[in-house]
N, C-alpha and C positions, 0 to 999 in steps of 0.2 A: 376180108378176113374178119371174123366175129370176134372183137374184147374181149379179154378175160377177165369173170367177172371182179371186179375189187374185193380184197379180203382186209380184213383189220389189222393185218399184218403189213400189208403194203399201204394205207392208207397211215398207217402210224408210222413209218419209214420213211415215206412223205413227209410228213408233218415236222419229223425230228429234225429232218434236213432242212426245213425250209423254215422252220425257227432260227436253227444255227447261223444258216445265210443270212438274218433277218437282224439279229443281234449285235449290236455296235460294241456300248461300253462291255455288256457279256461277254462279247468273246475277249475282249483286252483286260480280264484280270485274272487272280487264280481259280483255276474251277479246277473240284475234286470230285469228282463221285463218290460217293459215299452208298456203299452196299446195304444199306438197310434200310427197311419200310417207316414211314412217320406218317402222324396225322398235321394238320393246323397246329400250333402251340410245342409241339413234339423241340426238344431240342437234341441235338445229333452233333457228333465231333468228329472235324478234319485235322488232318495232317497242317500244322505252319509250314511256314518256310523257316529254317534256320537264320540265326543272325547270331555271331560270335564278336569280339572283342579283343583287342590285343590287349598286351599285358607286359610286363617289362621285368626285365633282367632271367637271368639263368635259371633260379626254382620256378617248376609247374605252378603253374595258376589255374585249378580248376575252374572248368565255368558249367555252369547251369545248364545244361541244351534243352530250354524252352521250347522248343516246338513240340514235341510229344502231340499233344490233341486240341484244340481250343474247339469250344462250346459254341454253337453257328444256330439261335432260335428259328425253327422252319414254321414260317406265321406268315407265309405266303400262299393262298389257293387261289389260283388263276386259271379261267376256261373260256372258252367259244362255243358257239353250238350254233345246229341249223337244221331245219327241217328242207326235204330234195324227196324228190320221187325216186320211185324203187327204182326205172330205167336210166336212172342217173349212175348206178351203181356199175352200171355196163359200159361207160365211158372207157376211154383208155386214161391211166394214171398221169399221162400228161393234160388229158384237157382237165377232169375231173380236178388238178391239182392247180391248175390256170383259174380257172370257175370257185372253188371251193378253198383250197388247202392254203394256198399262195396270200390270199386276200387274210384269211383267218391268223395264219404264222405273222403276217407283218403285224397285223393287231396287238397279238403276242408279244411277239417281239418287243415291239416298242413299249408295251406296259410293263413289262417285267426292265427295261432299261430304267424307262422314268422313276420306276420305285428304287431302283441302285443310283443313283444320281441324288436323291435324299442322302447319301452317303457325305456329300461337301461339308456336313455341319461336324465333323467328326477331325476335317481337315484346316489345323491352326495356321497353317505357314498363307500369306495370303500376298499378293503383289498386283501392281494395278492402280486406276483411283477410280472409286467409287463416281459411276458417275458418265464415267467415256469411256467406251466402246475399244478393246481391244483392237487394233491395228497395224502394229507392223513388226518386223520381227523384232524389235526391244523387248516386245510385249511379251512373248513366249521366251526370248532372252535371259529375263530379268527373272521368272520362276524355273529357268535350267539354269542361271547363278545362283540362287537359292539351294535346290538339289545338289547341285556341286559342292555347295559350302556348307550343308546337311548329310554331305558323303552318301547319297543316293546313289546305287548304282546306273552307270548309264546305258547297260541296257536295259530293253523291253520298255523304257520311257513312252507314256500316253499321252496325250493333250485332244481335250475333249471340250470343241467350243458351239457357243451357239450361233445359229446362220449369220448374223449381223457382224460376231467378230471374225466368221471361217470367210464371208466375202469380201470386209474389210481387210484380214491378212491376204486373201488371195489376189485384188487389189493391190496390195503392196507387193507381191511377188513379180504382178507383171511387170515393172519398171527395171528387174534386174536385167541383168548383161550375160544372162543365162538360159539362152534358145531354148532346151526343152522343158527347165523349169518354168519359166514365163509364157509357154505355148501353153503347157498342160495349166496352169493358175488360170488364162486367158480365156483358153475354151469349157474348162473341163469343171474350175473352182477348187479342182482335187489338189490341195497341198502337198502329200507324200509325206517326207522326215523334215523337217526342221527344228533347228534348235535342237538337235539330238531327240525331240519327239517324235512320233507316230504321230500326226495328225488327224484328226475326224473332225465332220462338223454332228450337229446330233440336236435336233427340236426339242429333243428331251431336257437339254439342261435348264436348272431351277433357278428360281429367284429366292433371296433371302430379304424376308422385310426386316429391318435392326428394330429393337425392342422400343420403347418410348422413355426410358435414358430421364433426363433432369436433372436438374443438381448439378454437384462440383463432386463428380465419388472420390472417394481418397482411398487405401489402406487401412483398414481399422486394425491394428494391432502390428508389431514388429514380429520378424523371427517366424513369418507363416511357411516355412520348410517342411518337405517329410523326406522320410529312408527310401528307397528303394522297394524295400522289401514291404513296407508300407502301400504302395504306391503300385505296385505292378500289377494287382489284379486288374483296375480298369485305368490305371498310367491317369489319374484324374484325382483329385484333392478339392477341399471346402476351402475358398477364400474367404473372409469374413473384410468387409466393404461397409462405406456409411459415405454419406453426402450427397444421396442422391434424393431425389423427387420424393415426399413423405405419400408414405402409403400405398404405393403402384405396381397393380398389377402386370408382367409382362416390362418390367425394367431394364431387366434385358432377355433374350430371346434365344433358346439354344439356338448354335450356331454363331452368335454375336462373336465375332476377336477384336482383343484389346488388348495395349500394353499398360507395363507398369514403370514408373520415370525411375531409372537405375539398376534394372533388370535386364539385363543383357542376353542375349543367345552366348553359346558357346559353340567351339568346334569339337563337335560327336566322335571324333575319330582318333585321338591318340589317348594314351592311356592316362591314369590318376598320375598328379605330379604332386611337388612341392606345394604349390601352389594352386592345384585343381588345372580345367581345361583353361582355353586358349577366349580368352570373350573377342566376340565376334564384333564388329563397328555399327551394331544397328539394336535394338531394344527385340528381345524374345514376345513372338505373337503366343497367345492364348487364345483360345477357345471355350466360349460357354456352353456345357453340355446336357444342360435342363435348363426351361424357362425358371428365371428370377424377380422374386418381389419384393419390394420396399417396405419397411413399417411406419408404423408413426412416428420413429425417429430418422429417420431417411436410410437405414440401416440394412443392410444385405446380405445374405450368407452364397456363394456365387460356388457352385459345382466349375472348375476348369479341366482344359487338360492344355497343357502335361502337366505333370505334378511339378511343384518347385522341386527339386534337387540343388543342393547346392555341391556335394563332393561326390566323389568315386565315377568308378567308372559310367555310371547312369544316368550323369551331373547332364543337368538341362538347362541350367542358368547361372550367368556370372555372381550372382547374389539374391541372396533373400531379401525382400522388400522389406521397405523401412516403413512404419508409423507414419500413416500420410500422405506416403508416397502418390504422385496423382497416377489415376486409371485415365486412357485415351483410347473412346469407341472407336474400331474405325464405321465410316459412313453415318449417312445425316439422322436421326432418330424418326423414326416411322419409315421411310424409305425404302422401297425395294431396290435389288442390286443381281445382276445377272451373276451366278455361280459359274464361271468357267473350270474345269476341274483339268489338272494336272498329276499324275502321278506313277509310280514305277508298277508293275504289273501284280507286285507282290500286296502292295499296301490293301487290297480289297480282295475279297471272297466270295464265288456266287456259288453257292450247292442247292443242289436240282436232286431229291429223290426220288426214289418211284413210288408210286400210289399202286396201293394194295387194290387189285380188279376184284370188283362185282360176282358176289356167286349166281346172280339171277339173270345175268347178261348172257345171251349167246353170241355176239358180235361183240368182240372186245379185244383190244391187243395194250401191248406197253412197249414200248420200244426206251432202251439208254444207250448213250452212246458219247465219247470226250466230255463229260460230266454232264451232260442233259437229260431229259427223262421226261416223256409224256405219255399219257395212257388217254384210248381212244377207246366207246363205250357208243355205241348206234342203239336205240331201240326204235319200237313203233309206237304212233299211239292212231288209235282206233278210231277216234272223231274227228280228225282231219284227213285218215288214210292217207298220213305222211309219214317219212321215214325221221327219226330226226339220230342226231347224231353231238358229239362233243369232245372240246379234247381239252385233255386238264393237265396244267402243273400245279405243283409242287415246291417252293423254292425258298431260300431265307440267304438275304443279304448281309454280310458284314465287315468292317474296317478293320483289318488284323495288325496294320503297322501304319497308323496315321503318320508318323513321320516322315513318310516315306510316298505322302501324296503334298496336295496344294491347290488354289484355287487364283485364277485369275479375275476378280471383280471387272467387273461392266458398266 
């Protein structure tokens, strides 16, 4: 029986599925589709996830319900392309997509994870020692007791490592006293749920080099707190710093986390008291969110996140730093350090729009579908009398509830 020939419709049908299969961290967070066409640069708004607040005693306590639209910049264009002879086109959908489609989606795939995986530097909560390789279930433990004590919901929990700690932990799975969990870690490497995670292993996750640091940094200044209402458009405030290395560039390095000596976490979950929240038994991590330079007086103005809070319901830390106070990088200065990422499904957002098709093309299709979206676009060209062909996204990544992920250092 003779193929029916391939159309742009079923070649893009193709493609969307076999991106979807192809995609790790993508499919593990919130993806929306969003109904309207963008260029490069274009920014476009998804629906949040809600997140509410208790509130105490008998009178209403209006809240805010945040989620309405947040702003998602689409400065992702991503494509493949290939030139095939016209009797390629005759194939049936299954070789043609073995040969062509298959190889091109993985490609895909994996480029548009790696570029979501840049997302770790967004992520302050951090557990681990810089240095040794994730390995046993402590290790995914120790950032689902952080979750729990950051009231993360636990479902949809992710855990997203790279090969060295997925066969390290799968190593330590085979020693339990657990026939099919330790068959399947044995033969297979596949983890499944632990630790209340989803487990994946994924070649994509990144390395953080720490900045080149120096000095003794301290607090420069007391009382560096903001409001709430301050604070919420990017949940991130100016630290103003001194005693580090006179004049350097890259002092520290978005992404860098670091505490401050008497700055405590709190627990996120019960309402404003007497006396504000509950301080937690360990010092509150930060995150540097732009690279930092040093002046000629070892002096720093440091972008963090989360903002200090000291009261109400949006309190982030047991206290305001004191004048002084010592700052503690983690990891050795210049160092890379493998980014493990942890987090709840909600904390990241991938949207995929569709690209506006070609008025000059006559082979052309778009296919969307569970928030994806690729558009297929074939022409000829004349001096190779070859067909060629390309399939492009469209996409923009972003961190809508970093509280609500983590990274496990390497």
């Amino acid at each position: 029986m003779v193929n029916t020939l391939l159309t742009p419709s079923v070649i893009a049908k193709e493609a969307l599925m076999q991106l979807d299969n192809n995609l790790v961290l993508g499919n593990n967070v919130h993806r929306e589709y969003k109904n309207e066409f963008a260029k490069v640069g274009d920014t476009v708004s998804i629906r949040k996830p809600v997140k509410f607040y208790t509130a105490d005693g008998e009178t209403r306590v209006n809240q805010d319900v945040e989620e309405g639209n947040t702003a998602i910049k689409i400065d992702q264009r991503k494509h493949v392309s290939w030139g095939f002879s016209s009797q390629d086109l005759t194939l049936s959908i299954e070789h043609y997509s073995e040969r062509y489609i298959q190889p091109a989606m993985i490609t895909l795939a994996n480029t548009m994870d790696q570029i979501g995986h840049g997302l770790y530097k967004d992520f302050w909560n951090v557990t681990g020692t810089p240095g040794v390789t994730p390995g046993t279930f402590k290790s995914l433990g120790l950032s689902a007791q952080r979750m729990d004590e950051m009231a993360v919901s636990r479902d949809s929990r992710v855990a997203m490592l790279n090969p060295a700690a997925a066969w390290s932990i799968a190593a330590d799975q085979t020693a339990l006293y657990m026939q099919d969990k330790a068959k399947t870690a044995y033969e297979e490497a596949r983890l499944g749920r632990i630790a209340r995670f989803n487990v994946f292993d994924s070649q994509n996750i990144q390395s953080h080099t720490v900045g080149v640091m120096g000095g003794t940094p301290l607090v420069n200044g007391a009382a560096q707190n903001v409001t709430y209402a301050v604070a919420k458009q990017s949940n991130s405030q100016t630290l103003n710093t001194d005693g580090w290395a006179l004049s350097v560039a890259g002092v520290l390095k978005a992404g860098d986390t670091f505490t401050i000596a008497g700055v405590y976490a709190v627990n996120p979950v019960p309402g404003e008291g007497a006396t504000g929240k509950t301080a937690m038994n360990y010092l509150q991590q930060f995150v540097v969110t732009a690279d930092a330079t040093s002046d000629g007086a070892g002096v720093a103005a440091l972008t963090i996140s989360p903002a200090i809070i000291t009261s109400g319901p949006y309190q982030t830390v047991s206290a305001a730093p004191a004048d002084n106070a010592a700052i503690t990088v983690l990891g050795a200065a210049g160092t890379a350090y493998p980014q493990n990422m942890t987090f709840h499904k909600n904390a990241i957002a991938l949207v995929s729009v569709p690209l506006e098709m070609p008025d000059g093309a006559a082979f052309k299709a778009r296919e969307t579908h569970g928030g994806l979206s690729v558009r297929v676009v074939k022409s000829y060209d004349i001096d190779t009398d070859k067909d060629i062909i390309r399939i492009d996204a469209l996409f923009g990544w972003k961190t809508i509830y970093p509280e609500l992920g983590g990274r496990i250092t390497g």
